[in-house]
N, C-alpha and C positions, 0 to 999 in steps of 0.2 A: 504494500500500500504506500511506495515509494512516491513523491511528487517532487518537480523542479521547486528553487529557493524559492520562497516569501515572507519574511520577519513580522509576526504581529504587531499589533500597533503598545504604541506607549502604555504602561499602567496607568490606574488614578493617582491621584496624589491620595498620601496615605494620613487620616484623620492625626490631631493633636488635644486629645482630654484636658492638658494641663493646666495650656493657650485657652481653649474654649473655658476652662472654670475663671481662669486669671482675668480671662477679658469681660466672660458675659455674669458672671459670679463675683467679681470684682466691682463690677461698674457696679450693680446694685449694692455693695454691703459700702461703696466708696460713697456713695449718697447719703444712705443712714447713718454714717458716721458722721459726715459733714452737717449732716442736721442735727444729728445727735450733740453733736461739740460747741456748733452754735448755741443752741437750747441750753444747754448746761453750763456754758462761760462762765453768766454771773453769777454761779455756785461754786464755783472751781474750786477748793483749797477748803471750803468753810465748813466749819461745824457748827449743826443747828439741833441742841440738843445732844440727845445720843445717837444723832446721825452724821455721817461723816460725809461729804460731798467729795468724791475724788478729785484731782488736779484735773485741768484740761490734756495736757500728758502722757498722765495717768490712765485719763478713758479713753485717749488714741489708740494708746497700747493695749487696752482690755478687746477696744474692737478687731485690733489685729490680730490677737491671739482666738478670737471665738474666729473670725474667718479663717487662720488656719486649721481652726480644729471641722469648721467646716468644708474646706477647700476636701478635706479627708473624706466627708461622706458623700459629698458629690464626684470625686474620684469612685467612690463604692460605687454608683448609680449609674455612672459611665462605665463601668467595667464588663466586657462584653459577655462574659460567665451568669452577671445577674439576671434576676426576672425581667422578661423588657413587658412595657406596660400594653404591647398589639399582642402576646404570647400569651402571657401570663398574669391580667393586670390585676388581679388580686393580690399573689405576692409583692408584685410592683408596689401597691398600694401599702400594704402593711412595713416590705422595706423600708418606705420612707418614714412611716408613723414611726418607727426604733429610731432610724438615723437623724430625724427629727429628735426626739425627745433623748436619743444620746449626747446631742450639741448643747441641748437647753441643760441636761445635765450638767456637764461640764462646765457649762457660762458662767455660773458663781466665783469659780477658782480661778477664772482667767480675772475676775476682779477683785478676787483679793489677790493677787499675783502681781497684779497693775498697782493694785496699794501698796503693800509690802516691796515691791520694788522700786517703781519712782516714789511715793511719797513717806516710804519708809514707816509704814504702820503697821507693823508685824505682829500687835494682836490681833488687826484685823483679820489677818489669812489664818490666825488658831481658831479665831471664832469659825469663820466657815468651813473651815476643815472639821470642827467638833461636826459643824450642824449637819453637815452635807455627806461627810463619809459613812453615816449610818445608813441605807437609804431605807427611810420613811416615805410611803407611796399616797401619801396625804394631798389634797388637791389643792389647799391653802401655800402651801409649800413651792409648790410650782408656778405659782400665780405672776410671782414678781417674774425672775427670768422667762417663763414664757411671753409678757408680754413686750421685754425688752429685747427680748433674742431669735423667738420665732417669726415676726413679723421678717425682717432684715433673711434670714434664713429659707424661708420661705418665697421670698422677692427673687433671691439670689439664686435659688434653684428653677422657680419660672423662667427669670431669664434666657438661664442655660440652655431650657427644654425650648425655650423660643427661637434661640440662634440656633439649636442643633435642628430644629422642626424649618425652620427656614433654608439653614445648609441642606438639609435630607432632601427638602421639596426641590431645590436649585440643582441638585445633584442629581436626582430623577428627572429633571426636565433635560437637563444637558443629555444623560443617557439615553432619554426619548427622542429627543434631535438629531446625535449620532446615529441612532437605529433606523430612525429613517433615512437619514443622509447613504448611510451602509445598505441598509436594503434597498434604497434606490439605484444603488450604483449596483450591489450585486446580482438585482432580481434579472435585470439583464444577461450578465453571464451568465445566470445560473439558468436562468433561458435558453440563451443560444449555446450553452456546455451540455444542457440535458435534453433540450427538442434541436440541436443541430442536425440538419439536414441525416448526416450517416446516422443517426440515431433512428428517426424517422423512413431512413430507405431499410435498416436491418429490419426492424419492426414490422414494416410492410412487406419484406420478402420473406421474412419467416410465415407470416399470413399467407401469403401467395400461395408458399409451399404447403399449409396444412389446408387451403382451401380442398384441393383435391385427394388429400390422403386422409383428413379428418377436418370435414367441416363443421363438426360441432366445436372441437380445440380452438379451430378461426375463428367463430364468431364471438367464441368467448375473449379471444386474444385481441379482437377489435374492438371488443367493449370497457375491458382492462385498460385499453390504450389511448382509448375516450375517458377513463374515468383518472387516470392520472394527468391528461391533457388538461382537463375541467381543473384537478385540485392545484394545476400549476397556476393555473389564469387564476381561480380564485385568490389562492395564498397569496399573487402579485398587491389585491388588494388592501390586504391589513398584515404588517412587519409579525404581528403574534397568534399564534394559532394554539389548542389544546394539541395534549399528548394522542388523545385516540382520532383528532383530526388527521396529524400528523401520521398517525401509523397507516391510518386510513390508506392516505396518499400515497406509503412507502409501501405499501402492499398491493398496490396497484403498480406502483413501477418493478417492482419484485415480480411480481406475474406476468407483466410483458416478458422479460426478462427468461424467467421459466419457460414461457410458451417458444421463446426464442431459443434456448440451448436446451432444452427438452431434458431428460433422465440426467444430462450432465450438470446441472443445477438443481439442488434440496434445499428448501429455503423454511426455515421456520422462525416464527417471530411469536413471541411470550408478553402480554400485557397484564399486570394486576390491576382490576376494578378501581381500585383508590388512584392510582394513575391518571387514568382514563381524563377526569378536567380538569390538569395542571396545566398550567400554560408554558410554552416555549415559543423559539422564536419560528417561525415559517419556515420550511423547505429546510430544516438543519440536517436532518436525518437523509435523507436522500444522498449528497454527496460524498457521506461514509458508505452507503448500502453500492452506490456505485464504484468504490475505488474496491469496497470487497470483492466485487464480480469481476470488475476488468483486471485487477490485478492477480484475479485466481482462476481462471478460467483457463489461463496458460499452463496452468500445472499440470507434470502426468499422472495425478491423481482422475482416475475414470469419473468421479463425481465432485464437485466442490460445494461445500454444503456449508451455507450462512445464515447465523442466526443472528438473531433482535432479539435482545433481552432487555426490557425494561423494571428496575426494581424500586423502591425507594426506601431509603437509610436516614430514618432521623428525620432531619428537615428539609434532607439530599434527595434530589431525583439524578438515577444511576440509569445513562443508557448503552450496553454493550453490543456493538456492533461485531460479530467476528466472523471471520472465513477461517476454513479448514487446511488451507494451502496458499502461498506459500509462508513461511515463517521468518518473521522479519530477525535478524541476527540481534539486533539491538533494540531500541527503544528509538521513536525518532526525533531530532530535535526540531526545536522552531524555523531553524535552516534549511530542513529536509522539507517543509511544507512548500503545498505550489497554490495554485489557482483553488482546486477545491477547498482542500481542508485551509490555505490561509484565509477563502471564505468566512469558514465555520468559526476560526478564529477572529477575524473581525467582527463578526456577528455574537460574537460571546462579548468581548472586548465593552460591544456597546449596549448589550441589554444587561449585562449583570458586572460589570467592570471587572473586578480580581475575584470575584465569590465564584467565577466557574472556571471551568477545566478541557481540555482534549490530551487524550493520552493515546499513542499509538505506538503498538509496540507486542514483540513477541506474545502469545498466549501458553500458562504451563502447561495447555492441552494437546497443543499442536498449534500449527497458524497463529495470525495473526488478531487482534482486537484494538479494535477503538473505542474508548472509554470514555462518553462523556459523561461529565458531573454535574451538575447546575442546582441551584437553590429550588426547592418544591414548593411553586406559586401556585397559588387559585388568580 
């Protein structure tokens, strides 16, 4: 399943959690401070009773240290292991109620930390150390820091969720513009690569031939060839089709094909029900099923027998392309790719950017297989 060069296109650019909490988690707790600090000015330093008013300083430092300790669980929240809220958003949901009230938690120390450090009032951090290391789940208790700490906390994680919801959308729309841009340009070749005239003249003289030795075989083989004709025109219409549109399609080109090299072609193609309306991109599968056939058809093997296997793993749609002959010595690189498969690959490239895969390369069974992987959409 050898083909002339063609080098995929560029990766994405690869996300930054850090940047994103510093800029979009930042700008928000950088606000609440600044109002925070105005407001409090003309209490700075005084004691009014047995209360103590921090330094201005003082509660610069108190808010830098609860945003670091929040920088921490919005790092949690971005971490691609956790619950995400389109999966799983119940988890999602209760994730944040801990990592919320583990910040509010903490807020006290970071202000007596700010006393006892700039302004030097080191019973203050014994007292909230007494009150706060026991935990008491009392709701009077919680009153003050929640309403100093989760507002700002809570600002600061919408934010986030707002730039990375607008980055996500911005990144989906570029990916829908290259897909079109790529399927525009490729529905062509992949036009004239798979209804080129020798395609169209073998097809019809295999017909020819079984008109008079088996005209039932023919008519079926002329209707096979109308019905992959049809699914090429149609799919030219929209870049994304389902998996059992797709297999549709590729079982109709598969039976030309069969009608065409008769007993020396065994084709069998495996789809699980759950499969059946994940979405992919149009015509992908074709241009593997055809490098199986022309590249295996030359073998001295009396039959060459390819199969389609379709699985899904997790959240993976796994599709295996393999022939029985011949066996590629190695694995091939992005250099070995030509016209088809660096199709296939630019066509991954812009629906799904680095989340999919083409693997071609020996099988431990025999022959060869191409392996594609791609994210399991509805």
């Amino acid at each position: 399943m050898r083909e002339p060069d063609q080098s995929p296109p560029a990766s994405s650019a690869i996300e930054a959690p850090w940047s994103l909490i510093l800029f979009a988690g930042g700008s928000g707790w950088l606000v609440v401070t600044v109002t925070a600090l105005l407001w409090m000015h003309p209490m700075s330093g005084k004691l009014d009773g047995n209360v103590y008013y921090m330094t201005t300083p003082a509660r610069a430092f108190q808010h830098l240290v609860v945003f670091a300790i929040s920088a921490l669980a919005y790092r949690v929240t971005l971490w691609h292991r956790m619950p995400d809220y389109h999966t799983r958003p119940k988890l999602f949901v209760i994730l944040q109620i801990v990592l919320a009230l583990a910040v509010v938690r903490l807020a006290p120390f970071a202000s007596a930390l700010a006393t006892g450090l700039i302004d030097h009032r080191t019973a203050d951090f014994k007292d909230v150390a007494r009150y706060w290391l026991p935990f008491v789940p009392a709701l009077h208790s919680w009153l003050t820091p929640m309403q100093f700490f989760l507002p700002p906390y809570l600002l600061g994680l919408a934010l986030i969720g707002a730039v990375r919801l607008a980055h996500d959308y911005h990144r989906e729309s570029l990916r829908s513009t290259r897909l079109w841009a790529a399927y525009a340009e490729t529905r062509l070749q992949m036009l004239s690569m798979q209804l080129q005239p020798h395609f169209l003249f073998n097809a019809l003289h295999a017909t020819a031939e079984l008109i008079s030795e088996d005209p039932h075989r023919a008519t079926v083989m002329l209707a096979r060839l109308g019905d992959f004709l049809r699914h090429a025109l149609e799919s030219s219409k929209q870049p994304w089709g389902t998996v059992a549109t797709e297999i549709a399609g590729l079982e109709a080109y598969l039976a030309v094909q069969q009608a065409r090299f008769r007993d020396r072609l065994s084709i069998t193609v495996s789809v699980p029900p759950a499969a059946a309306p994940l979405a992919m991109p149009s015509m992908l599968l074709q241009p593997l099923a055809e490098n199986a056939v022309e590249h295996g058809r030359g073998a001295p093997a009396a039959t060459l027998v390819v199969t389609v296997a379709v699985t899904i793993s997790g959240d993976r749609l796994q599709i295996a392309v393999h022939n029985s002959s011949p066996q590629l010595p190695v694995p091939l690189s992005a250099s070995d790719y030509g016209n088809g498969l660096g199709n296939v690959i630019s066509r991954l490239s812009a629906a799904y950017g680095d989340a999919a895969s083409l693997r071609v390369g020996p099988d431990p069974r025999g022959g060869t297989t191409a392996m594609l992987d791609v994210p399991a959409r509805h």
